[in-house]
Structures are given as structure tokens and as C-alpha cells.
NUKOLVEX-420911 format. One line per field, with one value per residue (C-alpha): residue number from 0; chain; x, y, z. Coordinates in steps of 0.001 Angstrom, whole numbers, m for minus. Layout:
% NUKOLVEX-420911
nr (NUM/...);
kette (A/...);
u (X/...);
v (Y/...);
w (Z/...);
% end
This chain:
% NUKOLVEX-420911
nr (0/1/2/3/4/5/6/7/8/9/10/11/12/13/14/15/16/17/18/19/20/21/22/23/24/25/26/27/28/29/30/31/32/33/34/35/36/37/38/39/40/41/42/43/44/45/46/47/48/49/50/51/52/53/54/55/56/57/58/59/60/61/62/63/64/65/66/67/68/69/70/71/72/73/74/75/76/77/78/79/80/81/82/83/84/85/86/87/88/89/90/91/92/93/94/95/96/97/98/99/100/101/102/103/104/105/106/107/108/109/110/111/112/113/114/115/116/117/118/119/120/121/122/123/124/125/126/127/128/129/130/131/132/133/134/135/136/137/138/139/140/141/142/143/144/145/146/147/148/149/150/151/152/153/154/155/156/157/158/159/160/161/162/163/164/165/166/167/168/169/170/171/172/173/174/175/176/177/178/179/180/181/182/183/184/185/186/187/188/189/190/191/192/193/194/195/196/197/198/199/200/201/202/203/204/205/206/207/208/209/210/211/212/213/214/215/216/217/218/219/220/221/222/223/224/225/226/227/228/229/230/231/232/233/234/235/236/237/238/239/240/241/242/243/244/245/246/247/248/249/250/251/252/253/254/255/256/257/258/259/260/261/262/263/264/265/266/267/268/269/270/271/272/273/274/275/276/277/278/279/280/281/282/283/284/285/286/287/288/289/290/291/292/293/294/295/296/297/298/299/300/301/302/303/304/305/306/307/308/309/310/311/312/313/314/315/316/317/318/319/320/321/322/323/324/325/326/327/328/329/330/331/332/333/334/335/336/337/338/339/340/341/342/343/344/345/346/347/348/349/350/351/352/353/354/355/356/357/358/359/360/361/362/363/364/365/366/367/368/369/370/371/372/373/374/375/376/377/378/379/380/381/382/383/384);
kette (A/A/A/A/A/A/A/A/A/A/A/A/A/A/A/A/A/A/A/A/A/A/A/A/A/A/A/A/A/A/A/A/A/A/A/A/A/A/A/A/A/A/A/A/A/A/A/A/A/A/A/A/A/A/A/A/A/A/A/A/A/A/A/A/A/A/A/A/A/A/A/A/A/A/A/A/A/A/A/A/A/A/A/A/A/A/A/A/A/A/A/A/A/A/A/A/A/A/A/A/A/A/A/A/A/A/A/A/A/A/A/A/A/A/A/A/A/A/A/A/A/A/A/A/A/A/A/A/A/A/A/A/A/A/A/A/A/A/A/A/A/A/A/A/A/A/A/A/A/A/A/A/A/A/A/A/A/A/A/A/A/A/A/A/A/A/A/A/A/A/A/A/A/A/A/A/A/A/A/A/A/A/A/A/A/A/A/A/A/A/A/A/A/A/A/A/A/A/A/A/A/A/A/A/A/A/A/A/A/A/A/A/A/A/A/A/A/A/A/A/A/A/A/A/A/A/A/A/A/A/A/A/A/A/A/A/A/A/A/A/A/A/A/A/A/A/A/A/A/A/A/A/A/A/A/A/A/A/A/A/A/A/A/A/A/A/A/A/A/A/A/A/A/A/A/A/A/A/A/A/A/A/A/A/A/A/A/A/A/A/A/A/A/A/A/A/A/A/A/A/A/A/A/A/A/A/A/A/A/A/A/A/A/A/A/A/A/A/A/A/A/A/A/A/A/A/A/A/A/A/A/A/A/A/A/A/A/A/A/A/A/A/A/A/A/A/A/A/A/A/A/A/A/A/A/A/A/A/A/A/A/A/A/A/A/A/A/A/A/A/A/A/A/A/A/A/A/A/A/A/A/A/A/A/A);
u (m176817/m180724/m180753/m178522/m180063/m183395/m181601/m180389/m183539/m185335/m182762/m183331/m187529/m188063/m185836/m188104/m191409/m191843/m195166/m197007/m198654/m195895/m192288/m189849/m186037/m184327/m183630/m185929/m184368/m186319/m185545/m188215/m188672/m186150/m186602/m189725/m191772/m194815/m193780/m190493/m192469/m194785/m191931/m190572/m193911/m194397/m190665/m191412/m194127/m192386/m189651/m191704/m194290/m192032/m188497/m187388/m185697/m187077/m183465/m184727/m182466/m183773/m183117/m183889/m185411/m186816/m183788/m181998/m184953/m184952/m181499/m181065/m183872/m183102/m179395/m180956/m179451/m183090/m186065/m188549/m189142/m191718/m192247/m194453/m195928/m192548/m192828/m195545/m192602/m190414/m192551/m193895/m190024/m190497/m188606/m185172/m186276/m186655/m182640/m180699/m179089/m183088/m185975/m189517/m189344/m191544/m193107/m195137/m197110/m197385/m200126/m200506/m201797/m205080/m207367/m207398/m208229/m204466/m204497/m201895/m200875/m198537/m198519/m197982/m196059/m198575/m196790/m196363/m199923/m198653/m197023/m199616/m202043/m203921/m202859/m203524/m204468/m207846/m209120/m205982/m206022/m203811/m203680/m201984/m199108/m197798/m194743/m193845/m190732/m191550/m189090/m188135/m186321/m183432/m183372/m186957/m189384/m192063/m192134/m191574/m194408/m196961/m195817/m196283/m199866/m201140/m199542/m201462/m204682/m204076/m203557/m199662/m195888/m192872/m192259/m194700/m192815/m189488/m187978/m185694/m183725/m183278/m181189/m184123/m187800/m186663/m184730/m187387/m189628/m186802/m186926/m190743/m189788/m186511/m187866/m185977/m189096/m192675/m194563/m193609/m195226/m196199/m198942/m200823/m199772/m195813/m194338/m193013/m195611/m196481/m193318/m193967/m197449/m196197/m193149/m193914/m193865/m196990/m198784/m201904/m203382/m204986/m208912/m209147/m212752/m214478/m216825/m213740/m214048/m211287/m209047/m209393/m208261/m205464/m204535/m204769/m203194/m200098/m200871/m203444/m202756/m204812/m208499/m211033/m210345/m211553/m208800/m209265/m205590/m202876/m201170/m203963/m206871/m206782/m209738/m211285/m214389/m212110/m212336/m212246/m208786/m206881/m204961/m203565/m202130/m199020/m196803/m196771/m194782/m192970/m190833/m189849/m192085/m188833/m189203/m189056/m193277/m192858/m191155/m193728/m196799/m195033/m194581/m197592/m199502/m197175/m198683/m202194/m201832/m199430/m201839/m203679/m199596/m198980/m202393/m202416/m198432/m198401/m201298/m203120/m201832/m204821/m205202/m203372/m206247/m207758/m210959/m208911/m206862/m206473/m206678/m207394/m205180/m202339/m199733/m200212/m199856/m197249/m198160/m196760/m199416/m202833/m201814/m202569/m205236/m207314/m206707/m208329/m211427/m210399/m209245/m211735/m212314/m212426/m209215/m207334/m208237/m207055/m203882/m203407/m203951/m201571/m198637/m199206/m198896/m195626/m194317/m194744/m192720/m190010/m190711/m190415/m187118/m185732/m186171/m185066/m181727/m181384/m181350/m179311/m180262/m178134/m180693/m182241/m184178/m185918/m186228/m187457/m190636/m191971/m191020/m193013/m195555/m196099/m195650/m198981/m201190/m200551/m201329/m204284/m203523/m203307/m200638/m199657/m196942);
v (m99575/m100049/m96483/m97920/m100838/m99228/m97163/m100314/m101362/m98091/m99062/m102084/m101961/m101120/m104280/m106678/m107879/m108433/m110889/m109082/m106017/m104935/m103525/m105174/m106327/m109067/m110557/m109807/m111012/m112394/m113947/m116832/m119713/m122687/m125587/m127664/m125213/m123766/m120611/m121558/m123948/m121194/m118756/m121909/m121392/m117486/m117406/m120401/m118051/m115087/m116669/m118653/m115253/m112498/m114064/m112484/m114793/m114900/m115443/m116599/m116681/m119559/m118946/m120904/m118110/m115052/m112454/m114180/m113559/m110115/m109299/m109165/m107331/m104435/m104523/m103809/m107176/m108251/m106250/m108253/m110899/m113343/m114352/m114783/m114086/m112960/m110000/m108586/m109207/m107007/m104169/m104628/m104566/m107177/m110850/m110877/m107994/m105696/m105999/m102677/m103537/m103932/m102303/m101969/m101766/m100120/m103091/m102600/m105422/m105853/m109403/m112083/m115710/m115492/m118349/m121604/m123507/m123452/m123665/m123706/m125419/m127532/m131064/m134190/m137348/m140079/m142580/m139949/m139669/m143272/m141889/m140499/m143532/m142108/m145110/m143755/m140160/m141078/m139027/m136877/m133058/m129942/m130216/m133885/m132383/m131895/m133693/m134566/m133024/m129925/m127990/m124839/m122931/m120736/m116881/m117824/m115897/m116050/m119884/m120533/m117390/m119661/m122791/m120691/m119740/m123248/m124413/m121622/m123287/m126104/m124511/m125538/m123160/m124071/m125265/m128154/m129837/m131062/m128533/m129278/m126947/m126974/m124486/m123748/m124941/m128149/m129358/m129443/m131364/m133802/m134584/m135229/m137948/m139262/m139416/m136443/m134618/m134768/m131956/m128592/m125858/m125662/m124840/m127544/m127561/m127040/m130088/m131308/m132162/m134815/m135931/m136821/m137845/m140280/m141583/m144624/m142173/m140688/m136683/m135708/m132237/m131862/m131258/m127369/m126309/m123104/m122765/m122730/m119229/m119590/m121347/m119081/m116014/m117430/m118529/m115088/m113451/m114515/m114297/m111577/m111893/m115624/m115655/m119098/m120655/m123841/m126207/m127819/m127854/m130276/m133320/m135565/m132893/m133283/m135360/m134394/m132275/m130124/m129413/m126503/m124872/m121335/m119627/m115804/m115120/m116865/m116761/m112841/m110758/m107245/m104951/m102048/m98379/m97044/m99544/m98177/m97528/m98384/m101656/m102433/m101697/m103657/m106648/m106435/m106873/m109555/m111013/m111117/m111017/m114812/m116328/m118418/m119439/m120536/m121770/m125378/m125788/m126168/m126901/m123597/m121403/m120278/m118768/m115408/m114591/m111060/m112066/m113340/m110326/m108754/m105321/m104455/m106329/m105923/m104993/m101269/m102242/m100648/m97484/m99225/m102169/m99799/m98055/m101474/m102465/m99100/m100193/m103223/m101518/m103542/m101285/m99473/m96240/m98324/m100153/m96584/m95210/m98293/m98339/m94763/m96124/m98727/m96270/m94022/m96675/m97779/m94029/m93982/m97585/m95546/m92579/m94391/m96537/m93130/m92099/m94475/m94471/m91530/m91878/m94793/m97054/m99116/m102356/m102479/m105681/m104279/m100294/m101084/m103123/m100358/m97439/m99565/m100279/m97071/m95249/m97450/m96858/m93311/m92962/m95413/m98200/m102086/m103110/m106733/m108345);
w (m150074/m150211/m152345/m154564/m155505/m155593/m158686/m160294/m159872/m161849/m164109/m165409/m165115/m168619/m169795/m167583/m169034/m172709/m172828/m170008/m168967/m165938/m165517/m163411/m163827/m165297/m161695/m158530/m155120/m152485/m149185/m148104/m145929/m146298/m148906/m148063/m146451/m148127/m148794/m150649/m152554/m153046/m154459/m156943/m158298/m159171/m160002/m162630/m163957/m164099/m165693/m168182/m168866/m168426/m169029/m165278/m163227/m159728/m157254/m153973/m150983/m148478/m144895/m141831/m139630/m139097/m138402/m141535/m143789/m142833/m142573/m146429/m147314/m144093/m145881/m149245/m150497/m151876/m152927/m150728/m148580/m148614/m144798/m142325/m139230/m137968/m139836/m137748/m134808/m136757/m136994/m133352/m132227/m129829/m128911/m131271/m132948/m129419/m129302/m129257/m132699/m134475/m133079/m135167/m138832/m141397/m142563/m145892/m147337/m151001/m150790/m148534/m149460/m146942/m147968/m150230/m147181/m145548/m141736/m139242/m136363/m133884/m135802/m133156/m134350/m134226/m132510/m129675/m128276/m127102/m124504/m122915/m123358/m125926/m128883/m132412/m130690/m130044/m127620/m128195/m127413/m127174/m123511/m124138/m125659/m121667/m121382/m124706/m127000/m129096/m131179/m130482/m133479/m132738/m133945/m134879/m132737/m135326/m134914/m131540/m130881/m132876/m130571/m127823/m128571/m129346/m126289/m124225/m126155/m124354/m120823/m120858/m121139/m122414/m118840/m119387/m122242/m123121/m125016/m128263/m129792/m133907/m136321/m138497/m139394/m142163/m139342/m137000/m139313/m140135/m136523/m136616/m139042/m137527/m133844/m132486/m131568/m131160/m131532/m133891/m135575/m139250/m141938/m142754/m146868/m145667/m147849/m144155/m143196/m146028/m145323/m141878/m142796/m144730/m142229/m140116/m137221/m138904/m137957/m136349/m135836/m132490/m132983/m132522/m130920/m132302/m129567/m126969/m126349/m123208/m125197/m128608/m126368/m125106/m128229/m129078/m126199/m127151/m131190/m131516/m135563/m135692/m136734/m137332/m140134/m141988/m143068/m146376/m147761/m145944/m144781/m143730/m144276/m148978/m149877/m146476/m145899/m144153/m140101/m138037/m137577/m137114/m139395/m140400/m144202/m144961/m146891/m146712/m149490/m148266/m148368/m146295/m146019/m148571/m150882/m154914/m155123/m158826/m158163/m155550/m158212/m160505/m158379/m156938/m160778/m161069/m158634/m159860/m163274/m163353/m160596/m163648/m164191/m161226/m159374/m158846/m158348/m154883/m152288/m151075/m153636/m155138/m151854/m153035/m154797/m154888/m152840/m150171/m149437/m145948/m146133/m142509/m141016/m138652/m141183/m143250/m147333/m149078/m151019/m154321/m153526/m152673/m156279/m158004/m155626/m156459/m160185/m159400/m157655/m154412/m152276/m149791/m147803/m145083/m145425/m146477/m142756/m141487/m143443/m141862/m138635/m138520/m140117/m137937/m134636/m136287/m136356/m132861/m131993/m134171/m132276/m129022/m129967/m131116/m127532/m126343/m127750/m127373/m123597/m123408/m120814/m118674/m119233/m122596/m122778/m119765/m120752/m124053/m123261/m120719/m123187/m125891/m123812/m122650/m126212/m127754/m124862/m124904/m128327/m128080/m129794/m128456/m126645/m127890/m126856);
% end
């Protein structure tokens, strides 16, 4: 089916663009984050630009969690996706995508937004920190979230991963807090405002959390310490993909001087290592050739620019995507080897789950860990997760 589309796709890219300098078809297709978040707010704004540059109409398919954002675009239903962090749990094959009927994907990243001062974080509802005698949060720290209700999103291991790891900053589990379960991210964040829940994950520019800034329940971001060595590596035990960030952009942080946070790139625009590489150029200049269009739409936009790119990160670009970048004079030596590197470690998690299969185990969820395990720290690479 993807093969198919791709065609369709080749197809119609010379009927796309008519006011700017790129080739793409009348409709693109991508999944992203429900309404409210950041990153479908982000994807009203390029498709507005597209459509009002380019005449393409930008169809984006909201979904609640992780699996159903990637579902489509693994079906070939939509050219791309634009996620986030759970993507780097689809290519690492682990939580809901380590079951028998997934296993790593060939992730390939076409641009990320990395900067324009978005953090991220677990966001506490302000009347909360009363019950732990802490009125008004002062004095209120990660560690204080023990005992109080966080959200926990089904089929959503990238979210409930990122709960996870600021919990772990704190020195607590999931067995030190009152777990509550939600269908998808909005409906967490509803229950931040209707007093369902106390504590859940989000960026800081996610239009959520204005809304709960703004309830009578009121937010507050737990002060995060940059000199914490201890608690920055457990942070990053369990999300190796976060790095220190300053937060300008946000519920309660606009108009601010900012404060010390963590972050990683989100929202994060892919496809898959068999994507069409002419679509993937062409979306990629899309990309950076609206962002005048679209900048200042929603909060932390801007941060797509060029100079805020990841190239040696912990997801290879798509070979579409380094095309455009070496265009643009951005793309390195450096980040090439890299890009090799980290193709080449997801060849052997396919390699591995290949195996594996192959060999049919009686227990899966426990055979596949080891055999994963195993497979990166023979061929050298780290073993996350």
C-alpha cells in the first residue's frame, strides 16, 4: 500500500506548488498530536502556509497517542508524521512498540522544532502542592509530587516514558503516586483543569497548559536544578534523549526572563527510511522556505529554525532531508558519520528482531529485551532502555 501511494504521490508533485520554489501534491497527509497540543497547533500553522503560499492543503489526522500516530503512516495511509519523543521508542523497539506485532522501525527525520525557548516537563495543579503543606507551591519540588494523582496515558509510552523520567528526578516510581489512567494527552490536561488529576506531562507552549494556567485550579512547573548532577542522570537514565535547556516559551514562563528547564526537539517531522526521497526534499524546503509564513502563529515556533537543528542526535535524518540540508550548507562531515552511525545501529535492532522471529520464542516480552540488549552491545552501541 505504502508503494502505491508513494506513486500517487510522484504523480501529483509537479501539480503542487505554483508561488514557491518546491514540488509537492495537492494534499500531504500527516498524523500529529491531538487538538490543543503544541504540535497540532504547530501543524494548523505550516498547513495554513502551505495552503495560503503553495495552494496544497495540509490534511492532518489528530490522534491521541503514540501507536495511533504511527499506525497510519507504517500503513502508508499518510506521508509523515509529526510526533514526538515516542518516535525514538519506535525505532528503539521497546515498551508498546517491543510487541511481536511492531518491533523497531526505520525512523528517518526530515526537521525537528529544537529551540525557541520551549521546555518540557510534568506540570502540577496549583492547588495540589496543598496537599502536601506546601500552600501556593512555595517551597514546592519534584520530590513533592509523592502521593499525589498523575496521569498516565494509555498506548502512550512516549508520554508516560517522559513522566517516568521526571519522576526519577525527584527520587520517586510510579509506585509513589496515585496513578490515573486517561485515553489520550487532551484528556489528561482536561483533568488538570477539572480536578481529576494533579500532576501530567507536557511542553511548556502545549495550549493545555494555558488552559490550566488560567483555571482556578491554576499550574506550576517544579523548579528544575542544573547543577543536580544526581538528579539530571536519572532523569536521563530513563530518557537518555533530554538535554539542559532554558525555558522562555510557556504557560506561566511568557513575559518571564525565562528559568532553567529540560527539553529534546518537539514536535519532530518523519517519515519512514522508504519514504519517496523526492517527497522528503520537497517537504523538507517546505519547511524552511514558509517559516517567515508561519513564525509567530503559535508559541515556540520559530524554534524550527535552521540554527536550531539537531543533526547528531538520536534519530538518523532521512536521505530526502540531508539533500536539502547540503543545499543549505548546513549539513556537516561530522553529522554525515553520525547519521551512518545511527542507521547502521537500527539495521542491527532489525537484524536482531529478524532473529528473533525467526526463532520463535515461547515468551516474547521477555526474549526480545535480552536479544535487543545483547544485539547493541555487541555491535557497540548504547544500550538504552
Amino acid at each position: 500500500m505504502k508503494k502505491l501511494f508513494q506513486a500517487a504521490t510522484l504523480c501529483l508533485a509537479a501539480t503542487g506548488a505554483h508561488a514557491a520554489d518546491f514540488k509537492l501534491p495537492g494534499q500531504v497527509a500527516w498524523t500529529a498530536y491531538g487538538t490543543g497540543s503544541a504540535g497540532y497547533n504547530e501543524a494548523v500553522a505550516m498547513g495554513a502556509a502551505l495552503q495560503d503560499e503553495a495552494g496544497i492543503n495540509l490534511r492532518i489526522l489528530p490522534a491521541g497517542n503514540d501507536v495511533s500516530r504511527m499506525e497510519p503512516l507504517r500503513q502508508g495511509k499518510v506521508q509523515f508524521s509529526l510526533n514526538g519523543i515516542g518516535v525514538y521508542l519506535a525505532q528503539e523497539g521497546v515498551l508498546d512498540f517491543g510487541s511481536e506485532n511492531w518491533g523497531p522501525q526505520k525512523i528517518r527525520v526530515l526537521g525537528t522544532n529544537s529551540g525557541g525557548g520551549v521546555a518540557m516537563s510534568v506540570g502540577v495543579a496549583r492547588e495540589a502542592c496543598d496537599k502536601v503543606g506546601k500552600p501556593d507551591c512555595e517551597g514546592f519540588t519534584y520530590a513533592d509530587i509523592k502521593g499525589l494523582r498523575v496521569a498516565q496515558i494509555k498506548g502512550a509510552p512516549a508520554l508516560n516514558t517522559n513522566t517516568t523520567s521526571w519522576l526519577a528526578y525527584g527520587g520517586l516510581g510510579w509506585g509513589d503516586v496515585d496513578i490515573v489512567e486517561f485515553g489520550g494527552f487532551g484528556a489528561a490536561w482536561k483533568g488538570m483543569v477539572d480536578g481529576t488529576v494533579d500532576v501530567a506531562f507536557s511542553s511548556t507552549n502545549s495550549g493545555v497548559t494555558y488552559e490550566a494556567a488560567a483555571s482556578p485550579r491554576g499550574l506550576y512547573w517544579p523548579p528544575f536544578d542544573p547543577s543536580d548532577d544526581a538528579a539530571f542522570a536519572r532523569l536521563t537514565e530513563v530518557a537518555p534523549y533530554y538535554i539542559k535547556s532554558r525555558g522562555t516559551v510557556g504557560a506561566n514562563i511568557d513575559g518571564t526572563d525565562g528559568r532553567d528547564m529540560a527539553a529534546f526537539p518537539y514536535p519532530i517531522l518523519i517519515g519512514l527510511d522508504d519514504t519517496d526521497e523526492d517527497l522528503v526534499y520537497n517537504m523538507t524546503k517546505a519547511i524552511f522556505e514558509l517559516l517567515p509564513a508561519f513564525s509567530g502563529k503559535t508559541p515556540g515556533i520559530e524554534g524550527w529554525a535552521m540554527k536550531f537543528q539537531q543533526f547528531e542526535w538520536v534519530i538518523p535524518y532521512h536521505a530526502g532531508a540531508i539533500r536539502y540540508y547540503k543545499e543549505a550548507g548546513a549539513w556537516t562531515d561530522a553529522a554525515q558519520a553520525h547519521n551512518d552511525m545511527l542507521i547502521a545501529r537500527q539495521d542491527t535492532l532489525a537484524a536482531a528482531w529478524e532473529e528473533l522471529k525467526a526463532a520463535g520464542p515461547a515468551d516474547w516480552d521477555a526474549a526480545w529485551p535480552e536479544k535487543r540488549r545483547e544485539a547493541l552491545k555487541a555491535g557497540g552501541f548504547q544500550v538504552a532502555f
